[in-house]
mmCIF file of the N, C-alpha and C atoms, coordinates in Angstrom:
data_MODEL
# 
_entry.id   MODEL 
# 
loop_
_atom_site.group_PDB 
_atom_site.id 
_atom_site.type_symbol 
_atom_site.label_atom_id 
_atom_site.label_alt_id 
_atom_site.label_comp_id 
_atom_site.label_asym_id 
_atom_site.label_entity_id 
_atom_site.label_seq_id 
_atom_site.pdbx_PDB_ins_code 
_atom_site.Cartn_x 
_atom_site.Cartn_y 
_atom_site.Cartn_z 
_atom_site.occupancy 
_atom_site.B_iso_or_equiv 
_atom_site.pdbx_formal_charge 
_atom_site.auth_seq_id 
_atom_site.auth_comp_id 
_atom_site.auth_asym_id 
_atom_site.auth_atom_id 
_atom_site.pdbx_PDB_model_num 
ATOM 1   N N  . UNK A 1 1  ? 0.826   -1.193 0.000   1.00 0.00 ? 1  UNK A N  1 
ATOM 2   C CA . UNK A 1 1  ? 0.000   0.000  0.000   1.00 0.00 ? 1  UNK A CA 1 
ATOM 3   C C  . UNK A 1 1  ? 0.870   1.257  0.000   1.00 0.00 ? 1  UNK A C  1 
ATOM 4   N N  . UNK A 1 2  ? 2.081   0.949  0.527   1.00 0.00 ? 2  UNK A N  1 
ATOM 5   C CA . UNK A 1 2  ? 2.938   2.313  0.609   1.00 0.00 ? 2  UNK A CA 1 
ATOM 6   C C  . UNK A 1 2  ? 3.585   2.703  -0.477  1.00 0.00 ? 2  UNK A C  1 
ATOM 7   N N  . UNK A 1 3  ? 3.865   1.524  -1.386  1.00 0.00 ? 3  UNK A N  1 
ATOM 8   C CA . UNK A 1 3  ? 4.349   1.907  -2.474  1.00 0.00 ? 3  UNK A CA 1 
ATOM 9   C C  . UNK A 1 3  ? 3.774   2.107  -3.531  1.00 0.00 ? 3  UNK A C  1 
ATOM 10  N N  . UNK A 1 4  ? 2.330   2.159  -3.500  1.00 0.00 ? 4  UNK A N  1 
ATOM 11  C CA . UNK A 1 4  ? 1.003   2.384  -3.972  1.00 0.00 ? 4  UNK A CA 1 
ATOM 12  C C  . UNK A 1 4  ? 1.219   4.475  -4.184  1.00 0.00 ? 4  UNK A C  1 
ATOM 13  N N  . UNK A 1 5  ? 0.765   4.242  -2.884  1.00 0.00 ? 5  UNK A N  1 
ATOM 14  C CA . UNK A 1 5  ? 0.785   5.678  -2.525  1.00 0.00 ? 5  UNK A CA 1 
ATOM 15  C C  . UNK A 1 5  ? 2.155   6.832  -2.968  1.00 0.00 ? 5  UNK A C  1 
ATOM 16  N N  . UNK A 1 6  ? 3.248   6.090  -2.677  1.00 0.00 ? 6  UNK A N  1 
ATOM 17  C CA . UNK A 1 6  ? 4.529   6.667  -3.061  1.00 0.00 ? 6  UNK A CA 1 
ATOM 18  C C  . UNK A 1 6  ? 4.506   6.591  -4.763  1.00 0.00 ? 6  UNK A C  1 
ATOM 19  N N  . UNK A 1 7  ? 4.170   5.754  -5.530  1.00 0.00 ? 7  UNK A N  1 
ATOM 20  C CA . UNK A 1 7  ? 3.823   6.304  -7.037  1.00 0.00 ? 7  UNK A CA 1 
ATOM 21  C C  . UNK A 1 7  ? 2.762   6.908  -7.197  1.00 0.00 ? 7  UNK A C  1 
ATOM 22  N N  . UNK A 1 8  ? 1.914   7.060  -6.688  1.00 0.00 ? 8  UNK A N  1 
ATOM 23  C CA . UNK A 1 8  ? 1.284   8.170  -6.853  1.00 0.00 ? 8  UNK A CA 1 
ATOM 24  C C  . UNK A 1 8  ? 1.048   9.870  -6.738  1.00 0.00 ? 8  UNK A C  1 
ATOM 25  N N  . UNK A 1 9  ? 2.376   9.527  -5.707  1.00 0.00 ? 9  UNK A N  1 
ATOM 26  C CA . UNK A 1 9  ? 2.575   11.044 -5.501  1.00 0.00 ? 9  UNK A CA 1 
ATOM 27  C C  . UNK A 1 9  ? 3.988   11.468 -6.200  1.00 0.00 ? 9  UNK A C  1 
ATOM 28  N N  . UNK A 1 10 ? 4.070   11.196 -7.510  1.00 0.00 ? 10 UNK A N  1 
ATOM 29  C CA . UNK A 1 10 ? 5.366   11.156 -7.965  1.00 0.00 ? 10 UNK A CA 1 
ATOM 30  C C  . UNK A 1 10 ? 4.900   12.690 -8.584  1.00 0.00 ? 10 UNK A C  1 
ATOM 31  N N  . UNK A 1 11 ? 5.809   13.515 -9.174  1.00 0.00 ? 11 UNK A N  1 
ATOM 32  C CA . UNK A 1 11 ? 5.456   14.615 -9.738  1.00 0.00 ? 11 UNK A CA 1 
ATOM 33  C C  . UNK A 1 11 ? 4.662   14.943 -11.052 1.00 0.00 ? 11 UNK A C  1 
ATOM 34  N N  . UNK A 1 12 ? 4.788   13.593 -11.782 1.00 0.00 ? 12 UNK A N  1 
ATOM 35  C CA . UNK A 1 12 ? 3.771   13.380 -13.297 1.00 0.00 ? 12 UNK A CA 1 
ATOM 36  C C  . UNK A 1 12 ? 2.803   12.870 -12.555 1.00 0.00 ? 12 UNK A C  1 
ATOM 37  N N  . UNK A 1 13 ? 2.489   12.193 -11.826 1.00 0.00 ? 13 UNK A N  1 
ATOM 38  C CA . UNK A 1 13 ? 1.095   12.298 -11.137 1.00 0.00 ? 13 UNK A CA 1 
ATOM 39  C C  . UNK A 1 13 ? 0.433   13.007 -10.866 1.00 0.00 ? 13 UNK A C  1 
ATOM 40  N N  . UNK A 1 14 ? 1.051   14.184 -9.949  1.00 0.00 ? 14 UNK A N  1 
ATOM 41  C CA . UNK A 1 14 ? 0.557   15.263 -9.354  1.00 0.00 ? 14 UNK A CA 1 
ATOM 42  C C  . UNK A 1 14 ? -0.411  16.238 -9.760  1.00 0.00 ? 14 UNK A C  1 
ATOM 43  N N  . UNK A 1 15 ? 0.780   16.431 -11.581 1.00 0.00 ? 15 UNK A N  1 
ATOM 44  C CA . UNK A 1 15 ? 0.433   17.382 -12.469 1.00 0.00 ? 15 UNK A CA 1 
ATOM 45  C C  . UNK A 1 15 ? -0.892  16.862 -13.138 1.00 0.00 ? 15 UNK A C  1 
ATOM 46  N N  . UNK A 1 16 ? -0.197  15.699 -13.487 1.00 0.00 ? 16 UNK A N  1 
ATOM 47  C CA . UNK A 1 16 ? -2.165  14.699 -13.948 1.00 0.00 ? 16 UNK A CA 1 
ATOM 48  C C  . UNK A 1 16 ? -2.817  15.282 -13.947 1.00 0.00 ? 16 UNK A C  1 
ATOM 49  N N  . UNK A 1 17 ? -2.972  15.087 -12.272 1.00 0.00 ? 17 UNK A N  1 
ATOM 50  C CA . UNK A 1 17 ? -4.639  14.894 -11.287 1.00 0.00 ? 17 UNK A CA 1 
ATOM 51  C C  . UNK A 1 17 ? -4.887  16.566 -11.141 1.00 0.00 ? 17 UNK A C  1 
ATOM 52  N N  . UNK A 1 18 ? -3.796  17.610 -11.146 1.00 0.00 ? 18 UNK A N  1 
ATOM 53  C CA . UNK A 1 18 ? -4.234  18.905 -11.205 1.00 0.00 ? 18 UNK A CA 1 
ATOM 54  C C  . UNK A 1 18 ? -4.530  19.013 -12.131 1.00 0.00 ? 18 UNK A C  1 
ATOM 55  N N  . UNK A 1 19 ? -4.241  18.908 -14.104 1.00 0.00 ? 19 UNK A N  1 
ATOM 56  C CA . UNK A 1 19 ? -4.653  19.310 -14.636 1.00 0.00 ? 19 UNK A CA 1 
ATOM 57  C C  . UNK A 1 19 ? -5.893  18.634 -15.101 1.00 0.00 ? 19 UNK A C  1 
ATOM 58  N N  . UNK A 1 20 ? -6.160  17.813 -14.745 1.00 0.00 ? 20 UNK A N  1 
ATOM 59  C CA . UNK A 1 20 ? -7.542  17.203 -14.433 1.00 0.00 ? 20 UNK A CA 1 
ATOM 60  C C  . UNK A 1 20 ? -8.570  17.868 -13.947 1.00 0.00 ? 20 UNK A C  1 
ATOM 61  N N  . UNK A 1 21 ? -8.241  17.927 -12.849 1.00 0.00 ? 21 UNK A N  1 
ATOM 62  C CA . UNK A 1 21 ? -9.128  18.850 -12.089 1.00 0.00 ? 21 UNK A CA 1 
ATOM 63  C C  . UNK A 1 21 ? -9.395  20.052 -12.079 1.00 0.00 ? 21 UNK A C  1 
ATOM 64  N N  . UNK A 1 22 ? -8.231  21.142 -12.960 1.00 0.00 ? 22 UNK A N  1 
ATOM 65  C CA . UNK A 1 22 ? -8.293  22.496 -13.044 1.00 0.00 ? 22 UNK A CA 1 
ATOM 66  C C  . UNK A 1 22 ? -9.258  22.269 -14.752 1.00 0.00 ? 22 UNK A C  1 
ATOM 67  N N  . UNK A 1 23 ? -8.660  21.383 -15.124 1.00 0.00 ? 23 UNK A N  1 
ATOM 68  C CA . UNK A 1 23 ? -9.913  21.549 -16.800 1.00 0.00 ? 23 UNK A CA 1 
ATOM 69  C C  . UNK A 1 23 ? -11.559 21.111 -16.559 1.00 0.00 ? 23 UNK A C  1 
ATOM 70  N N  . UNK A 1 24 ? -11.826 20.150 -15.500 1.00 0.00 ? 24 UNK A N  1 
ATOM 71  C CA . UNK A 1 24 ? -12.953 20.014 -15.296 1.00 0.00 ? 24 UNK A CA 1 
ATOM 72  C C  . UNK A 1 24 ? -13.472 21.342 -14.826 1.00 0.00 ? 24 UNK A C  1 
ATOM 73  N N  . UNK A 1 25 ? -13.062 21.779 -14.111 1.00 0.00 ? 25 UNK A N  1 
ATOM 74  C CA . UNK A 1 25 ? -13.969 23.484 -13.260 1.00 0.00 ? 25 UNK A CA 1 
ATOM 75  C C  . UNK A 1 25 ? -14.102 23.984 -14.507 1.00 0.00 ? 25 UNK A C  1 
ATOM 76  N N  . UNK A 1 26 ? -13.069 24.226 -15.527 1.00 0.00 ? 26 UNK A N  1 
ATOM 77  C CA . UNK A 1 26 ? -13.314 25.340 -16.308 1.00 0.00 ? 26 UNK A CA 1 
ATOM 78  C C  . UNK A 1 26 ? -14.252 24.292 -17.169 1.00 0.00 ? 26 UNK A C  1 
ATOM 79  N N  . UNK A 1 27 ? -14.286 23.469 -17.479 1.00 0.00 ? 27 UNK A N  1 
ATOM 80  C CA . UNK A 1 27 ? -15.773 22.924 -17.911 1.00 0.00 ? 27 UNK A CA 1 
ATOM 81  C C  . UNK A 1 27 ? -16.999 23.272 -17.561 1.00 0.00 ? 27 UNK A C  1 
ATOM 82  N N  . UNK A 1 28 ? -17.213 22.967 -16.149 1.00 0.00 ? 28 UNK A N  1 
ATOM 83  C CA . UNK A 1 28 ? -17.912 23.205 -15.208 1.00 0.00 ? 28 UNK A CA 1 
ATOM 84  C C  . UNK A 1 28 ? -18.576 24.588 -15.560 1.00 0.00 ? 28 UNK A C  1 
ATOM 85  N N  . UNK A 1 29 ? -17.696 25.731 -15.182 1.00 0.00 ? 29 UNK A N  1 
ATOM 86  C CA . UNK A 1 29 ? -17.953 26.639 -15.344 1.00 0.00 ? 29 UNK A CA 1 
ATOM 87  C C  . UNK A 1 29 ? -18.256 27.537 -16.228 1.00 0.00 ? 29 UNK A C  1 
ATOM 88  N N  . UNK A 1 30 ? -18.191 26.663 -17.448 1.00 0.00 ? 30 UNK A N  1 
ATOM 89  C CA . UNK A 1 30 ? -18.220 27.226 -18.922 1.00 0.00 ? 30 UNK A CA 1 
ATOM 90  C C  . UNK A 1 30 ? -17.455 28.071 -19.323 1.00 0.00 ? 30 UNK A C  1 
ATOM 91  N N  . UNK A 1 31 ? -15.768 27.999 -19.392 1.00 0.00 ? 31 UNK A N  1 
ATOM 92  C CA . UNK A 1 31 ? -15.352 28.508 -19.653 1.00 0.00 ? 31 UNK A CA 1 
ATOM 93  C C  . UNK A 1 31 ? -14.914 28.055 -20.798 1.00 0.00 ? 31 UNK A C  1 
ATOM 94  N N  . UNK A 1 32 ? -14.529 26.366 -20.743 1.00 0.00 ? 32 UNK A N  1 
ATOM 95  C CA . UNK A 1 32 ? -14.074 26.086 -21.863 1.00 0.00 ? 32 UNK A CA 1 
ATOM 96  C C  . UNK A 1 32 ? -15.270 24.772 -22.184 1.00 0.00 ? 32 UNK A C  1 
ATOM 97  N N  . UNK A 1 33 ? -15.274 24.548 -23.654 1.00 0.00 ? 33 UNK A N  1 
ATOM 98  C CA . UNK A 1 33 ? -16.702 23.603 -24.006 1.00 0.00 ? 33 UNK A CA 1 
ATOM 99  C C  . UNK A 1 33 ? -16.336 22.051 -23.632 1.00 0.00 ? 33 UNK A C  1 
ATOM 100 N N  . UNK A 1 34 ? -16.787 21.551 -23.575 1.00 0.00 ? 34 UNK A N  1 
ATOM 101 C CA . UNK A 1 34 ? -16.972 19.781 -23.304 1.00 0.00 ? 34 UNK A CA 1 
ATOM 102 C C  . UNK A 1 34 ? -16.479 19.028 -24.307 1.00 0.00 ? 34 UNK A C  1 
ATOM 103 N N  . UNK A 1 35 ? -16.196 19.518 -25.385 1.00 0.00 ? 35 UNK A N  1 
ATOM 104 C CA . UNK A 1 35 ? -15.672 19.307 -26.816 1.00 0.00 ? 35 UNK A CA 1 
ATOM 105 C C  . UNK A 1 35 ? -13.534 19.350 -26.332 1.00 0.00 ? 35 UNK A C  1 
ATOM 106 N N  . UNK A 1 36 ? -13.906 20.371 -25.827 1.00 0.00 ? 36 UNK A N  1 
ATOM 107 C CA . UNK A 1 36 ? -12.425 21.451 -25.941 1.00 0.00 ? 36 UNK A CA 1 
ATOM 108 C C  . UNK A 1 36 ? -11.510 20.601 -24.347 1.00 0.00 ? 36 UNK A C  1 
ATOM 109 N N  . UNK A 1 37 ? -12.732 19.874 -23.360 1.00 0.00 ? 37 UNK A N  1 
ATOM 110 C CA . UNK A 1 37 ? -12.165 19.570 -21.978 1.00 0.00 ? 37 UNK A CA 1 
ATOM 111 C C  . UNK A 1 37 ? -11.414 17.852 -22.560 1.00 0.00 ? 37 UNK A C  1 
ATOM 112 N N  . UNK A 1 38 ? -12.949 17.480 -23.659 1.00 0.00 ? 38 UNK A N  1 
ATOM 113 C CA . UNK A 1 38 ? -12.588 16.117 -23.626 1.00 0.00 ? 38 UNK A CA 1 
ATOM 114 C C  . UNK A 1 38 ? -11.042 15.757 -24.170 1.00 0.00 ? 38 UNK A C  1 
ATOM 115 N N  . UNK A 1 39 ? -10.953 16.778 -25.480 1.00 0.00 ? 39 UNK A N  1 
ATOM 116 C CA . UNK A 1 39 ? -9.562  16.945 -26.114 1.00 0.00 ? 39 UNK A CA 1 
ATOM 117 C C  . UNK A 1 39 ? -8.304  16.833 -25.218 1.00 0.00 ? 39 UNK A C  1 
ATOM 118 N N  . UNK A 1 40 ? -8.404  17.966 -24.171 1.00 0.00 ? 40 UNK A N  1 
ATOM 119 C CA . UNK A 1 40 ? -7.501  18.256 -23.285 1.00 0.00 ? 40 UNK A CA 1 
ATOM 120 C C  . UNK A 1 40 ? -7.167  17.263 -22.578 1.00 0.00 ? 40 UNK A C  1 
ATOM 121 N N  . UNK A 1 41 ? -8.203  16.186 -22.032 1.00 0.00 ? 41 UNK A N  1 
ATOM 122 C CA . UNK A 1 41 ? -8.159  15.812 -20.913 1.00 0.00 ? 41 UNK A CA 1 
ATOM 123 C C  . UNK A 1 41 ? -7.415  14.115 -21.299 1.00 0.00 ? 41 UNK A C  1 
ATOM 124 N N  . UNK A 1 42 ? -8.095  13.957 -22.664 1.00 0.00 ? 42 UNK A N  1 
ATOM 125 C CA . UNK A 1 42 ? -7.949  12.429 -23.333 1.00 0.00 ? 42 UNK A CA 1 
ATOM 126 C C  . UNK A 1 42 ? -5.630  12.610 -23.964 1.00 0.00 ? 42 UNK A C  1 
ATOM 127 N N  . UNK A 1 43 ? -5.659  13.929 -24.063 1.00 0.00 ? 43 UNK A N  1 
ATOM 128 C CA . UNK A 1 43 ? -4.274  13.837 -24.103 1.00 0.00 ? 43 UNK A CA 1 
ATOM 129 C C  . UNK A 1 43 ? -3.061  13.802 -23.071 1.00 0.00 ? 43 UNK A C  1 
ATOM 130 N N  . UNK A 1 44 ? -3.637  14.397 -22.165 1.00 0.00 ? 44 UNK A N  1 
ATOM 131 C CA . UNK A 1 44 ? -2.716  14.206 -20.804 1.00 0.00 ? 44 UNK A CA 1 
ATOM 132 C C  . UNK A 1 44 ? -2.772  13.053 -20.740 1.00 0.00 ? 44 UNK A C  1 
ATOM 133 N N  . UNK A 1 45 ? -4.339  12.565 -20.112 1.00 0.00 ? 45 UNK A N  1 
ATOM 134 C CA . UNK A 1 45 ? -4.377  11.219 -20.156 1.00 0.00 ? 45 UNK A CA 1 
ATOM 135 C C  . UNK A 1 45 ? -3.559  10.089 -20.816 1.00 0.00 ? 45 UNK A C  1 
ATOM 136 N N  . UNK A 1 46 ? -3.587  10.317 -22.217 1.00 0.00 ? 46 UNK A N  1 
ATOM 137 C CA . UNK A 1 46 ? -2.745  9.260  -22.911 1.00 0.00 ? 46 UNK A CA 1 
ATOM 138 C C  . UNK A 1 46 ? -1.114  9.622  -22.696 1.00 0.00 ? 46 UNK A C  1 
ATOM 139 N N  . UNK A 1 47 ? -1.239  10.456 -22.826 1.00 0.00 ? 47 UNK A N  1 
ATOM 140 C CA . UNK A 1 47 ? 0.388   10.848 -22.193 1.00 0.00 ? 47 UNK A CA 1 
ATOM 141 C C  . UNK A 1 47 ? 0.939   10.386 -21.139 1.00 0.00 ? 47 UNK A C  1 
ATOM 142 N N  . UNK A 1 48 ? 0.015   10.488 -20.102 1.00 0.00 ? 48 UNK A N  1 
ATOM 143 C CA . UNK A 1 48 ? 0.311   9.521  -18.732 1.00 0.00 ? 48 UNK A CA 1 
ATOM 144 C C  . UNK A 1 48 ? 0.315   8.239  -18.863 1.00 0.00 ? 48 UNK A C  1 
ATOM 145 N N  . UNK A 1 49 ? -0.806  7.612  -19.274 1.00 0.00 ? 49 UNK A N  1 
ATOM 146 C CA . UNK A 1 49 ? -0.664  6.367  -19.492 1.00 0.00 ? 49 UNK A CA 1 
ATOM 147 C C  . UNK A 1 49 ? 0.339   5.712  -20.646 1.00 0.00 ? 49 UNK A C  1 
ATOM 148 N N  . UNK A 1 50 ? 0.921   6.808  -21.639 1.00 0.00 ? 50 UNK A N  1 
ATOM 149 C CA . UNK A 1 50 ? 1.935   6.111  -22.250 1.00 0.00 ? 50 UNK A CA 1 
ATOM 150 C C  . UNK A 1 50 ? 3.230   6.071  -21.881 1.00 0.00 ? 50 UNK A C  1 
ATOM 151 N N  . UNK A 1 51 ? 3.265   7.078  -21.200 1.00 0.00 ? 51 UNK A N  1 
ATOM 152 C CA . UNK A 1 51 ? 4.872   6.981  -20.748 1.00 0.00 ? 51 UNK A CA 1 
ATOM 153 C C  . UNK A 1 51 ? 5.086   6.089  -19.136 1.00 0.00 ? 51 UNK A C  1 
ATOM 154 N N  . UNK A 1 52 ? 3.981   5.983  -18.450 1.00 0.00 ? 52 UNK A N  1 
ATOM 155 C CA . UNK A 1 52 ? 3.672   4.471  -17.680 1.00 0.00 ? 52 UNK A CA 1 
ATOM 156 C C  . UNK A 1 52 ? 3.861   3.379  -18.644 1.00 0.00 ? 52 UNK A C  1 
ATOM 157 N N  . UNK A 1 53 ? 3.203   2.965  -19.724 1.00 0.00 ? 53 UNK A N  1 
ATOM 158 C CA . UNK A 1 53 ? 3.535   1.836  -19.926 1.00 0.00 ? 53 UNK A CA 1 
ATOM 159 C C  . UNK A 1 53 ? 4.942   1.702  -20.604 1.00 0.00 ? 53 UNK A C  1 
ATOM 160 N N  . UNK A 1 54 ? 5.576   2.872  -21.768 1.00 0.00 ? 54 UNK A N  1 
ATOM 161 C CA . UNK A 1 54 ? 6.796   3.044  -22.127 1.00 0.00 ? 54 UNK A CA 1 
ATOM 162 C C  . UNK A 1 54 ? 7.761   2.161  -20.496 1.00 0.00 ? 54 UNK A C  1 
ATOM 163 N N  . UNK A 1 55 ? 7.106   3.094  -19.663 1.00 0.00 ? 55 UNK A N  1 
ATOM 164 C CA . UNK A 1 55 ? 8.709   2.817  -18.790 1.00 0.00 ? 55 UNK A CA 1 
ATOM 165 C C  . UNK A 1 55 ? 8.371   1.146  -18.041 1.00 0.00 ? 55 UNK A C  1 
ATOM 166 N N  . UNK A 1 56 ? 7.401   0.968  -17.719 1.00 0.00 ? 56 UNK A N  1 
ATOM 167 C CA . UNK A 1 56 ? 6.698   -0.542 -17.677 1.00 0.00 ? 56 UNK A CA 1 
ATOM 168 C C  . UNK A 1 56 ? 7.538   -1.764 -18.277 1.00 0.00 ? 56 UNK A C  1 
ATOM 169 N N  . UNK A 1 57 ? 7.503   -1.349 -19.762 1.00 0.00 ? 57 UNK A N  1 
ATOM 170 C CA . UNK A 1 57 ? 8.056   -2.196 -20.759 1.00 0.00 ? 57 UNK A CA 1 
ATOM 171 C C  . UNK A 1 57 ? 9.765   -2.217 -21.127 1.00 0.00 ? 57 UNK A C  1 
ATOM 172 N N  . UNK A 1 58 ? 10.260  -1.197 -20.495 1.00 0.00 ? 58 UNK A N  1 
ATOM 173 C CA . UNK A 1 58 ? 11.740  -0.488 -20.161 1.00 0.00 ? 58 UNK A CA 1 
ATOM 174 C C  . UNK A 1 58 ? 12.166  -1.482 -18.813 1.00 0.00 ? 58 UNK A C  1 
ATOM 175 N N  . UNK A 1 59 ? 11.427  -1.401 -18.373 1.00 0.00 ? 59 UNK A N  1 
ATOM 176 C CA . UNK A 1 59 ? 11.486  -2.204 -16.759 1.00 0.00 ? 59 UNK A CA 1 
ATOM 177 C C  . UNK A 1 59 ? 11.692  -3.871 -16.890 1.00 0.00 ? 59 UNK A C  1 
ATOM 178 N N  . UNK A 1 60 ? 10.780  -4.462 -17.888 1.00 0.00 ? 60 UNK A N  1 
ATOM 179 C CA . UNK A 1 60 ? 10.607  -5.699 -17.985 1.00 0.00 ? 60 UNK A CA 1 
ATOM 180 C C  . UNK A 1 60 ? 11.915  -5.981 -18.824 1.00 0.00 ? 60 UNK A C  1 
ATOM 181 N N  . UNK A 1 61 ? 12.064  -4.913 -19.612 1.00 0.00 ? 61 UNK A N  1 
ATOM 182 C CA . UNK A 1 61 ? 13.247  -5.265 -20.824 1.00 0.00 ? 61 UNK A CA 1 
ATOM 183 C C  . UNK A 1 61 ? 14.778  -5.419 -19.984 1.00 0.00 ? 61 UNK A C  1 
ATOM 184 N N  . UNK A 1 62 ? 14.619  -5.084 -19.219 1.00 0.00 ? 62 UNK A N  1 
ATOM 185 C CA . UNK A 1 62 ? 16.105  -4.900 -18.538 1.00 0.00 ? 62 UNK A CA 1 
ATOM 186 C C  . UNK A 1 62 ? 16.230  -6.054 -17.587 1.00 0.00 ? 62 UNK A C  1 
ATOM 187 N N  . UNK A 1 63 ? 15.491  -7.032 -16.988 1.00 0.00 ? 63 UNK A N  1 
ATOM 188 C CA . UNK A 1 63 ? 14.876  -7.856 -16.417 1.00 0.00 ? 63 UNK A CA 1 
ATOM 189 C C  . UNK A 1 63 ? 15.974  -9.047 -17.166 1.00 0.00 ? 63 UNK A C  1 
# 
């Protein structure tokens, strides 16, 4: 569980889950459209999840 928690609070995490959360408000709030959040949000996203699995597969390779 601790080392759960300790990758999660790594600094590409951090930024994630803030810019996550700072694009939803401005959704929210109509600042920016639902069109414009999903864009935003589906690229961090994949960004995170690719360079997790990039280094995943970096990990196994060295193995």
């Amino acid at each position: 569980m601790k080392q759960r928690l300790e990758k999660l609070l790594t600094v590409k995490s951090i930024v994630t889950i803030i810019l996550t959360v700072v694009f939803a408000i401005l959704s929210v709030v109509g600042r920016i459209s639902a069109e414009q959040f999903l864009v935003i949000f589906t690229t961090v996203i994949a960004f995170y999840f690719g360079t997790q699995y990039e280094k995943k597969g970096n990990d196994n390779d060295g193995k």
